[in-house]
ROGU-443737 format. One line per field, with one value per residue (C-alpha): residue number from 1; x, y, z. Coordinates in steps of 0.2 Angstrom, whole numbers. Example, Ala and Ser with C-alpha at 12.3 -4.5 7.8 and 13.67 -1.06 7.14 Angstrom:
BEGIN
tipa <- 1 | 2
px <- 62 | 68
py <- -22 | -5
pz <- 39 | 36
//
This chain:
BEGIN
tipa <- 1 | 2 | 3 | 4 | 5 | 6 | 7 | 8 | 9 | 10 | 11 | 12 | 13 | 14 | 15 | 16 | 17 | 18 | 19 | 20 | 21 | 22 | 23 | 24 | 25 | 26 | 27 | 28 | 29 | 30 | 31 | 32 | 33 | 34 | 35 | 36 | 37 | 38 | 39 | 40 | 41 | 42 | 43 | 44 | 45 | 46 | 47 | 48 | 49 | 50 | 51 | 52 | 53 | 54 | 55 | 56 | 57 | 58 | 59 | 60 | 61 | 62 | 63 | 64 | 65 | 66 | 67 | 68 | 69 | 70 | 71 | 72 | 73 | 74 | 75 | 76 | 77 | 78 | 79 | 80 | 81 | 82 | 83 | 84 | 85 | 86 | 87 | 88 | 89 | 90 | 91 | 92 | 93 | 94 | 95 | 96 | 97 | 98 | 99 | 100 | 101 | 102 | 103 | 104 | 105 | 106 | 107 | 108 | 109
px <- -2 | -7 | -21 | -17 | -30 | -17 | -5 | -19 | -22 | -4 | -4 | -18 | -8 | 7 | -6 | -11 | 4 | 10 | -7 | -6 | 4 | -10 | -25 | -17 | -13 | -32 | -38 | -29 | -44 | -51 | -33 | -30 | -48 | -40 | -25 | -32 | -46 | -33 | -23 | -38 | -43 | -23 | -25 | -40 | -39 | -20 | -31 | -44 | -33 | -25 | -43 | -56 | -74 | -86 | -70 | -63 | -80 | -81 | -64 | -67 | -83 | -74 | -59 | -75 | -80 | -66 | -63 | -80 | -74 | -58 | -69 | -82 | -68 | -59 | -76 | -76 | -61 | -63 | -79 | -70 | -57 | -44 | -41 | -44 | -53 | -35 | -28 | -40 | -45 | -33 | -37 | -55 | -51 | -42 | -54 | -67 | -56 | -55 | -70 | -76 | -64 | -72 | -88 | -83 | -75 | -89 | -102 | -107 | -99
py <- -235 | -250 | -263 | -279 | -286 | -281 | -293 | -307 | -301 | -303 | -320 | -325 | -318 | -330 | -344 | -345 | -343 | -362 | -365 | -355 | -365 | -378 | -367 | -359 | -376 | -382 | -362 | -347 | -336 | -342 | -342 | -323 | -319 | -326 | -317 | -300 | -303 | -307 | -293 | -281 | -287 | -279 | -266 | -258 | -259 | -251 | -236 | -236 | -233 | -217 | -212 | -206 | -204 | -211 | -215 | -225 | -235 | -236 | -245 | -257 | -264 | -264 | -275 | -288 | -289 | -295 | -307 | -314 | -314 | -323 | -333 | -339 | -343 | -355 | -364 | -365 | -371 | -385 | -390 | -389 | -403 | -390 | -389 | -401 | -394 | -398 | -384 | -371 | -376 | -360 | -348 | -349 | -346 | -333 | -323 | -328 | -317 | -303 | -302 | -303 | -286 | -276 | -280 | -273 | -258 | -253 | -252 | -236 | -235
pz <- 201 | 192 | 196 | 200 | 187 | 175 | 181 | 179 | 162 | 154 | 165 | 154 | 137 | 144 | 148 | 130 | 121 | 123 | 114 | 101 | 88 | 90 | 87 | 73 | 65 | 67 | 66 | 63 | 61 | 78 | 86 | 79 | 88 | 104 | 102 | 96 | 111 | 126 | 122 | 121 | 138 | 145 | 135 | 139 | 160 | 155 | 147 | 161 | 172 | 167 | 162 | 171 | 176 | 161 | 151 | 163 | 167 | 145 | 145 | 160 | 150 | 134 | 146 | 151 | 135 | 127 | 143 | 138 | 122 | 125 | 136 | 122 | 108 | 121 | 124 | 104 | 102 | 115 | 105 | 89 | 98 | 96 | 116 | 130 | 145 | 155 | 143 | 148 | 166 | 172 | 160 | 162 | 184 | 178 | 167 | 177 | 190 | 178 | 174 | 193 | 197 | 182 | 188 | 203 | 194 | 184 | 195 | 207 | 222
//
């Protein structure tokens, strides 16, 4: 079985990667952060969900955090001048989504 926030968050890995060339032109330590923080976000809800109990609840934080993470690094960018707010406008929908569902997820039934 696989969660559908899964799905969201390699739309928001392929939602970034027409905006990678830019930031890494302006940024490359800030677009590696994005990069390495997006892909953490897949990552761990992929490892929660074939874990279970307090493992599984571990990785679903971790997943959030690195949504926020994500999160935080595009509002740098865009204050940097990096990105306009039109680049991000879906991505911040979508981990706003994500981050909504691990919420969900992590707290007690």
């Amino acid at each position: 079985m696989s969660l559908r926030i899964q799905n969201t968050a390699l739309e928001v890995i392929s939602l970034l990667r027409p905006l990678m060339p830019r930031l890494r032109r302006f940024d490359s330590s800030l677009a590696n952060q994005i990069a390495r923080s997006a892909s953490s976000i897949a990552l761990n809800i992929g490892e929660g969900e074939h874990s279970s109990g307090g493992t599984r609840r571990q990785r679903y934080l971790s997943a959030a955090g690195s949504a926020n993470e994500t999160c935080s690094a595009l509002k740098v960018a865009l204050t940097w001048g990096y990105l306009q707010r039109r680049d991000c406008e879906v991505l911040f929908q979508r981990l706003d989504h994500i981050l909504a569902v691990l919420w969900k997820l992590t707290r007690p039934a």
